[in-house]
Every structure is written in C-alpha cells, then in structure tokens.
N, C-alpha and C positions, 0 to 999 in steps of 0.2 A: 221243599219240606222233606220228599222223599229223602234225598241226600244225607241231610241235617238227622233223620232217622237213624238211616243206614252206617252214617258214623258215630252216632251213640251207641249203638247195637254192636257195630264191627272193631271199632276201636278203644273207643272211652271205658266203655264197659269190661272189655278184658282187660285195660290195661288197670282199671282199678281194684279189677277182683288179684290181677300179678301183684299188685303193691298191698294188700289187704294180705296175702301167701306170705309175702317177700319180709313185711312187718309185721308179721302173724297177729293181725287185727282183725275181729270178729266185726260181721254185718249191723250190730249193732254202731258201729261207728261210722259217722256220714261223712262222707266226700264234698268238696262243694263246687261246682260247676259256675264260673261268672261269665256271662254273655251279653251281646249290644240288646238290643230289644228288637231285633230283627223278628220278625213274623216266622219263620221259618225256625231260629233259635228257641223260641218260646210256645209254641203250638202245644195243642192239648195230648197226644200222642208222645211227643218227646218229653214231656212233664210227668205222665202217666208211664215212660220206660224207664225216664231216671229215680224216680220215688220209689217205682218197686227195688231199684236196687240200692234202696239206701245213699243216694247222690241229691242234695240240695240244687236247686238252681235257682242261682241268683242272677234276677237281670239287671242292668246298671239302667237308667234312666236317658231320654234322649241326649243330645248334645253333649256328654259327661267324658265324653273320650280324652279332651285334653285334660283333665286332673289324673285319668287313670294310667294314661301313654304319655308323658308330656313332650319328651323327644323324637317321639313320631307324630306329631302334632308339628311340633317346631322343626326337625331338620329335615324332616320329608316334604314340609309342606316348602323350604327356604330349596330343597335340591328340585321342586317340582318348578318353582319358579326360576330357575336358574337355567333351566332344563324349557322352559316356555319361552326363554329370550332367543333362545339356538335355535327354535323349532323350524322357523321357517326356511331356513337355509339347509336343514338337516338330509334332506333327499341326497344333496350336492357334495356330503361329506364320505371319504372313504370311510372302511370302519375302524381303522385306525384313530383315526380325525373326528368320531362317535363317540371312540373309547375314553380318548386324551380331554371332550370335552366335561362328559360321565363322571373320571376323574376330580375334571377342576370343578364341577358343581359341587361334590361330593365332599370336597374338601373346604370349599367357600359355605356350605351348609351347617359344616359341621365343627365350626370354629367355638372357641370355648365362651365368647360371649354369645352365640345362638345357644349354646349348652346353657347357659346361665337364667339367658330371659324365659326360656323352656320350661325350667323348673318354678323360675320366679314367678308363670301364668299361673301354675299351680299350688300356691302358695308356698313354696320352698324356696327361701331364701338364702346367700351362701353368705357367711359373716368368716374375716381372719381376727381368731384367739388366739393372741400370741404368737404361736409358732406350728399351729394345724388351723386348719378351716374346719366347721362346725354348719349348720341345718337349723338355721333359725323358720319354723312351720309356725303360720301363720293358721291356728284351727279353726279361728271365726269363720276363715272362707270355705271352712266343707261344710256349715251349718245347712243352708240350702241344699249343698248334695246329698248331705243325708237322710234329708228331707225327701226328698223325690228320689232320693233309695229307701227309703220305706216306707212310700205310700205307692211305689212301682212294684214293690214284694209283699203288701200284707197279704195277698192271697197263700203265700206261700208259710206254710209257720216253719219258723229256722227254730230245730232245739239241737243246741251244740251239745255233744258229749265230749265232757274233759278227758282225754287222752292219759294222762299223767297217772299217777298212783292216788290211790283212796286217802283224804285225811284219816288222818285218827280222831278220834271222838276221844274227848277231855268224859273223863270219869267225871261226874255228878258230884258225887260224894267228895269231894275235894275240896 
C-alpha cells in the first residue's frame, strides 16, 4: 500500500499536473486513473490523494482483465504455456538454447489466429469487407461488465467535464 502511495505522490501526480502545464488545462478538469481492484490500488489514502488532485479512480471489477487486455490474456498466457512444456529440462539448457527456446514460444504465441481468438474472447470479431477487414463488436457481451463496473464505482461519483469548446446557446427569440 505504502508503494501504491508513494507512486501516486512521486509519479502520477507530477506527471499529471506536467500534462495539465503542457495542455494548459486548469484543475477543474479530472484525470482518470483505471486500476485492477487490488487492495493496495484502491485503499482509503490513495482515494483521498487522488481526489484532492482532481484524478477520478476508476476500478475495473474482478476477473474483467481479459475484456480490457485481451492479448495479454491470450498470447502471454499461450507463451506461458509453451514456456511450461520446456520447463523441466530448462536447468540443462545453455543460454543460448534459453534464448532460441523464448524465441520460438514467442512466436508460436503470437500467431495471427491466437491474435484473433484474443480479441474474439473479448467480443471483437474480425469480418473481410471487401477489400479491408473491419471490427464487427458484439456489445451485448459488455452488458454485464458494465454492470459490475458500476456497482464496483458507485462510491465513486464520475462528473466528466467536456474538454471541448462551450456550445452556443440558440437565441430564444428565434
């Protein structure tokens, strides 16, 4: 927790007041900070440091990682398994013969149909149009996740301020 502190404090925080400078954006406009629902990421102290500086924290709900990461879900978890068949031999390997294995995990992981079913966990499907490929999103499957992302945040009230320029207000008399 201390840590988790100390990098709000030492990091996060300067580097959002540098980009607030850098886009000359007044504290009025909130940041938003997304995090796992780690105890440590959400504690009462790092809630109470990032509020006072105008930084929303929003925590994502258990289990919710493969919608948000879907390829580190998928090709980390395909290079960890490729990576578990080797293991036991792996004492006996120079490090060359470490490196070369690394390699071909890395490469068997990250083939374009592990890319594909990755995204397809996540409701992203790849459809060919023609003569481009397109992102057919399947939104019924975030209904639940948004679900349990906002009943994991009502303590939290999100009020977004529009960045953009002021409408104009239509004259009445018109």
């Amino acid at each position: 927790m201390d840590l988790m502190l100390q990098w709000v404090r030492d990091v996060l925080i300067k580097f959002e007041k540098l980009q607030r400078q850098k886009y000359r954006l007044q504290n009025r406009y909130e940041a938003i900070l997304i995090v796992d629902n780690m105890t440590a990421h959400c504690n009462k102290d790092v809630k109470e440091l990032l509020k006072s500086n105008s930084i929303i924290l929003l925590i994502l709900p258990p289990h919710s990682k493969h919608f948000t990461q879907p390829c580190d879900v998928g090709i980390f978890g395909a290079l960890k398994l490729c990576y578990q068949q080797i293991r036991e031999g792996i004492a006996k390997f120079t490090l060359a013969q470490i490196v070369a294995h690394i390699i071909d995990a890395s490469q068997k992981a990250s083939s374009l149909l592990t890319i594909k079913n990755c995204f397809a966990t996540c409701a992203a499907l790849s459809v060919v149009n023609g003569d481009h490929l397109e992102v057919d999103v399947n939104m019924h499957k975030f209904d639940e996740d948004i679900q349990q992302l906002q009943a994991y945040n009502t303590s939290t009230a999100i009020t977004l301020t529009p960045t953009g320029r002021k409408k104009k207000q239509q004259n009445s008399e018109q």
